[in-house]
Structures are given as structure tokens and as C-alpha cells.
MARVEXFI-583470 format. One line per field, with one value per residue (C-alpha): residue number from 0; x, y, z. Coordinates in nm, 4 decimals, padded with zeros to 6 digits. Last residue first. Layout:
// MARVEXFI-583470
lumgu c(NUM, ...)
u c(X, ...)
v c(Y, ...)
w c(Z, ...)
END
This chain:
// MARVEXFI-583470
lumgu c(163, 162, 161, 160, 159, 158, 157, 156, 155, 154, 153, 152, 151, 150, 149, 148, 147, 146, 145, 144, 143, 142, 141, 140, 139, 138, 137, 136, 135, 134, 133, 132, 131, 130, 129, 128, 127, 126, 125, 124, 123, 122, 121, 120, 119, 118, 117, 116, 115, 114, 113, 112, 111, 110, 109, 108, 107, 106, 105, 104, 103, 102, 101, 100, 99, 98, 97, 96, 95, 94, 93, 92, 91, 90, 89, 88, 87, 86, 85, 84, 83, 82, 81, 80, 79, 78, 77, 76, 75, 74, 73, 72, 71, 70, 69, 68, 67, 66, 65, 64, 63, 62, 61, 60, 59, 58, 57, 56, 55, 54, 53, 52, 51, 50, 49, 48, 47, 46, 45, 44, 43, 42, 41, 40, 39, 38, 37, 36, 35, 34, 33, 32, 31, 30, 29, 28, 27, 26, 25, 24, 23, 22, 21, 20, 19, 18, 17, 16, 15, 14, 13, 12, 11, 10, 9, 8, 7, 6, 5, 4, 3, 2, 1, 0)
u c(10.6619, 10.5257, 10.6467, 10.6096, 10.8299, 10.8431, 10.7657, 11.0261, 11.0052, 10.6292, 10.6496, 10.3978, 10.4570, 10.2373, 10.1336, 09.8949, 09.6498, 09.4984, 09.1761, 08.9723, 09.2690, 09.3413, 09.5942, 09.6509, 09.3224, 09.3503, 09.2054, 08.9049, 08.9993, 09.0336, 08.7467, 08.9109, 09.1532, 08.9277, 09.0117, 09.3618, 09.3741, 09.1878, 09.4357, 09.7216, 09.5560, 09.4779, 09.8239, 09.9280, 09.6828, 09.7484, 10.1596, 10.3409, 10.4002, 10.2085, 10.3147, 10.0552, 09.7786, 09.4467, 09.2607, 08.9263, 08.7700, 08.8833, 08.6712, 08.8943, 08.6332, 08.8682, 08.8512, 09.1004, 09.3008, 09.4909, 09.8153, 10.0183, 10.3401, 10.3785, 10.6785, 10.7689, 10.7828, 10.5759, 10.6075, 10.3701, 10.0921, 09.8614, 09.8725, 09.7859, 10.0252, 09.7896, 09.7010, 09.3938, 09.5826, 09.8731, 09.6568, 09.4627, 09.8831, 09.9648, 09.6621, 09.7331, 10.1057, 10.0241, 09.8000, 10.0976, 10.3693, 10.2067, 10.3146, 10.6097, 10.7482, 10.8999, 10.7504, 10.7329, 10.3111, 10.4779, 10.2654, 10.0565, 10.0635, 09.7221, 09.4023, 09.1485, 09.4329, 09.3417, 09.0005, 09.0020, 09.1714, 08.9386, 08.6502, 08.7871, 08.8564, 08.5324, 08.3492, 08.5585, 08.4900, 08.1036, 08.1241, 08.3109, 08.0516, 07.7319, 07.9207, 08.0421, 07.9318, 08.0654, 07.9402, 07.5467, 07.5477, 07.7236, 07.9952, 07.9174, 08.0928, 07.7743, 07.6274, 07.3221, 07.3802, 07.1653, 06.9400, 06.9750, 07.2175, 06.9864, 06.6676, 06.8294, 06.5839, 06.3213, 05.9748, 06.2569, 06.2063, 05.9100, 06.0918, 06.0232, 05.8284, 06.0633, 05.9212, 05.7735)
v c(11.8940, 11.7314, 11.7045, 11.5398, 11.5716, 11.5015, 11.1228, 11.0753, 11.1012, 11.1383, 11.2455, 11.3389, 11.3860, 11.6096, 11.6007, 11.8698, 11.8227, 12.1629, 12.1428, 12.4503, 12.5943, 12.9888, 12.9576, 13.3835, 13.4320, 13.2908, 12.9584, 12.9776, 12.9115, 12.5742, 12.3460, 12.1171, 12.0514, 11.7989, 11.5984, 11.6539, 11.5429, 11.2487, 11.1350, 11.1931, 10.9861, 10.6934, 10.6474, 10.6770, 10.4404, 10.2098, 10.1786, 10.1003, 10.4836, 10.4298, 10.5655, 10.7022, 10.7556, 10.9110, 11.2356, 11.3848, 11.6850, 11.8803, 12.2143, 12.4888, 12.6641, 12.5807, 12.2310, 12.0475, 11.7077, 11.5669, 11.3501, 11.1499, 11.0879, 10.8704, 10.8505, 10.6526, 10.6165, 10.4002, 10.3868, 10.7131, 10.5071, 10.5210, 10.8676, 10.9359, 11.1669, 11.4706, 11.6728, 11.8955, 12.2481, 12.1755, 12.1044, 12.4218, 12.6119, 12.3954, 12.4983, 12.8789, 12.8551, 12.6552, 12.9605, 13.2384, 13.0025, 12.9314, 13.1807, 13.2052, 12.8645, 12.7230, 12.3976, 12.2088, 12.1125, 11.9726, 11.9912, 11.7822, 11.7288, 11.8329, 11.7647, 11.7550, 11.4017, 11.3209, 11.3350, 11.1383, 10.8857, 10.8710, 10.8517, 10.5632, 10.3808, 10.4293, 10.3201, 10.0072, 09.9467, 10.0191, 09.7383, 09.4604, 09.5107, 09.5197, 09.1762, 09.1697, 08.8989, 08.9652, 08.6577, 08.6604, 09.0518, 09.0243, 09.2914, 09.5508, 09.5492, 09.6610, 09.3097, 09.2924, 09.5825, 09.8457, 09.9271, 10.3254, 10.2314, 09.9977, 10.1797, 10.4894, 10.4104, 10.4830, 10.3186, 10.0781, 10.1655, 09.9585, 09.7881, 09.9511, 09.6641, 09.5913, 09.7395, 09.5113)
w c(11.1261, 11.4530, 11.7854, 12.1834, 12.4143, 12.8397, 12.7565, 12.4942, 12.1769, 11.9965, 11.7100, 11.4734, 11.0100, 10.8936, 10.4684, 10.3900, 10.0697, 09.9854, 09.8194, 09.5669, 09.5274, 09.4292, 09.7426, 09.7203, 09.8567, 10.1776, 10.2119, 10.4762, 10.8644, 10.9930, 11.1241, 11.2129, 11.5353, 11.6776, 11.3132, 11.3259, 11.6607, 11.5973, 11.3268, 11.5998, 11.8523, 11.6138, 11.5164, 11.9270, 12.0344, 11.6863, 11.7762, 11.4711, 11.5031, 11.1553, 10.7845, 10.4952, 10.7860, 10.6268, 10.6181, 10.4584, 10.3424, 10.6422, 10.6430, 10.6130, 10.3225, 10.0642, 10.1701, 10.3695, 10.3065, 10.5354, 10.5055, 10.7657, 10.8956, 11.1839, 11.4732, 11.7441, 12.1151, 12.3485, 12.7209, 12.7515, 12.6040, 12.9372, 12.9483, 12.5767, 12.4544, 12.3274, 12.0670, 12.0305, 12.1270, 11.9302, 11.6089, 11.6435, 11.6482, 11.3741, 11.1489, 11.2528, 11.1557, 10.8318, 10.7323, 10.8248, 10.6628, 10.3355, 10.0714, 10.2936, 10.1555, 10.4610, 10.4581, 10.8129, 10.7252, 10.4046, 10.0476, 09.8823, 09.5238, 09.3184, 09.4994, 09.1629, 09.0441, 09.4010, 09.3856, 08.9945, 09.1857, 09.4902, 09.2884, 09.0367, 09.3523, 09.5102, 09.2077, 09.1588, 09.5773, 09.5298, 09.2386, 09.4624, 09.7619, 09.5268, 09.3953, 09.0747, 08.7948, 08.4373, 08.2219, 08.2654, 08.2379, 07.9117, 07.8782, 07.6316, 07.2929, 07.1019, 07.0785, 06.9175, 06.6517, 06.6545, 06.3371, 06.2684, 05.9298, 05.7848, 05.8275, 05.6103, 05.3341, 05.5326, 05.3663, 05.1516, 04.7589, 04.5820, 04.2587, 03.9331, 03.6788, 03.3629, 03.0719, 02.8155)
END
């Protein structure tokens, strides 16, 4: 007697499109973030992938000509916005910051990498920037979609006040 065929699988490739249980994916029950604590992982991911986009930012005092004529009109709209704060004028100290503008001139963001240790004068110098803004477009020559620009504001004496 022959021996009866066995019936072949209706897709014999079932086996290899079935999906494992557990792909490697954290279990909702056992990896509990907070709306807070997730929108802070998402902004930090953002900022770094923004800052890898930015490239290395580069002096507001530099003397790289490529610069000089754009970096005179940004210091010249910073000038006019910036002011000692009359009822600071017995504080003294210096801040450096960085700003961020678009190829358009619009700032795309700024924030204080050293303080006066004096918030009325920090907070001045940040709002100056951001009265100063709009700039003009990038000339052509930048080919950069963001140009990071590091200041650093001084405020001496009551007579002076300075940035590079």
C-alpha cells in the first residue's frame, strides 16, 4: 500500500510572516514616563540633532573677512537695542552668550552659556538680541542654512558698556 501524501501548509511561508510576541519593545506596564519626562527626551534628541544641523559657532569679535561686513550690521542693531538698566548701574560683570539665526536673519533661538551673575543685566542682554532681530538674509557666500554667533557683553563701569 502506498503511504497516503500529507496535505502541504495553505502558505507554506506562514511560519516565517508570524510575529514574534515580544519584538524587543519595552513593555508599556514596565517603562512608565510621564507626558512631562517624554516631551523632555524628545526635546533633547531635537536640540541635539539642531545643533549637530548648526555646525560650531563662531565669535561676534572674529576677524575673518568672510564675516566682518554681516557681523558689522548685527552689532550695529544690537547697539541700538542695548542698554544698562538705570537702576543696575552698581553692578558690573560680564556674560557670553550664543544666538542662533536663520538664513533668512530671523533668530532661531538664543540662550546664556555664562551669566553677569546679575539676572537684570543677563536678561537685558538676551532681550537685546532679541529687539535687535530681524537681521538681514545670509549673504551668499555663508551657504548655511543657521549661523550660531557666540557674544560675550560687558558692562564695566557706569560710563561703558561692550560686547565682542
Amino acid at each position: 500500500k502506498p503511504k497516503p501524501k500529507s496535505k502541504p501548509p495553505a502558505d507554506p511561508l506562514a511560519m516565517f510572516r508570524r510575529r514574534p510576541a515580544d519584538r524587543g519593545r519595552p513593555d508599556s506596564n514596565r517603562l512608565k514616563l510621564s507626558d512631562e519626562e517624554a516631551d523632555r527626551i524628545a526635546k533633547a534628541s531635537l536640540e541635539k540633532s539642531l545643533r549637530e544641523e548648526e555646525g560650531e559657532a563662531v565669535s561676534l569679535d572674529t576677524r575673518n573677512y568672510k564675516y566682518a561686513s554681516y557681523f558689522a550690521h548685527i552689532k550695529k542693531r544690537i547697539q541700538e537695542s542695548w542698554h544698562w538698566p538705570p537702576e543696575a548701574r552698581k553692578y558690573f560683570g560680564k556674560l557670553k552668550l550664543k544666538f542662533v539665526l536663520r538664513d533668512d536673519g530671523k533668530l532661531h533661538r538664543v540662550e546664556l552659556l555664562s551669566s553677569s551673575k546679575y539676572k537684570i543685566l543677563d536678561d537685558e542682554a538676551l532681550s537685546a538680541i532679541a529687539k535687535a532681530a530681524p537681521f538681514r538674509p545670509f549673504p551668499l557666500a555663508f551657504k548655511r542654512k543657521l549661523l550660531p554667533i557666540e557674544a560675550v557683553f560687558s558692562y564695566e563701569n557706569s560710563s561703558r558698556i561692550g560686547y565682542r
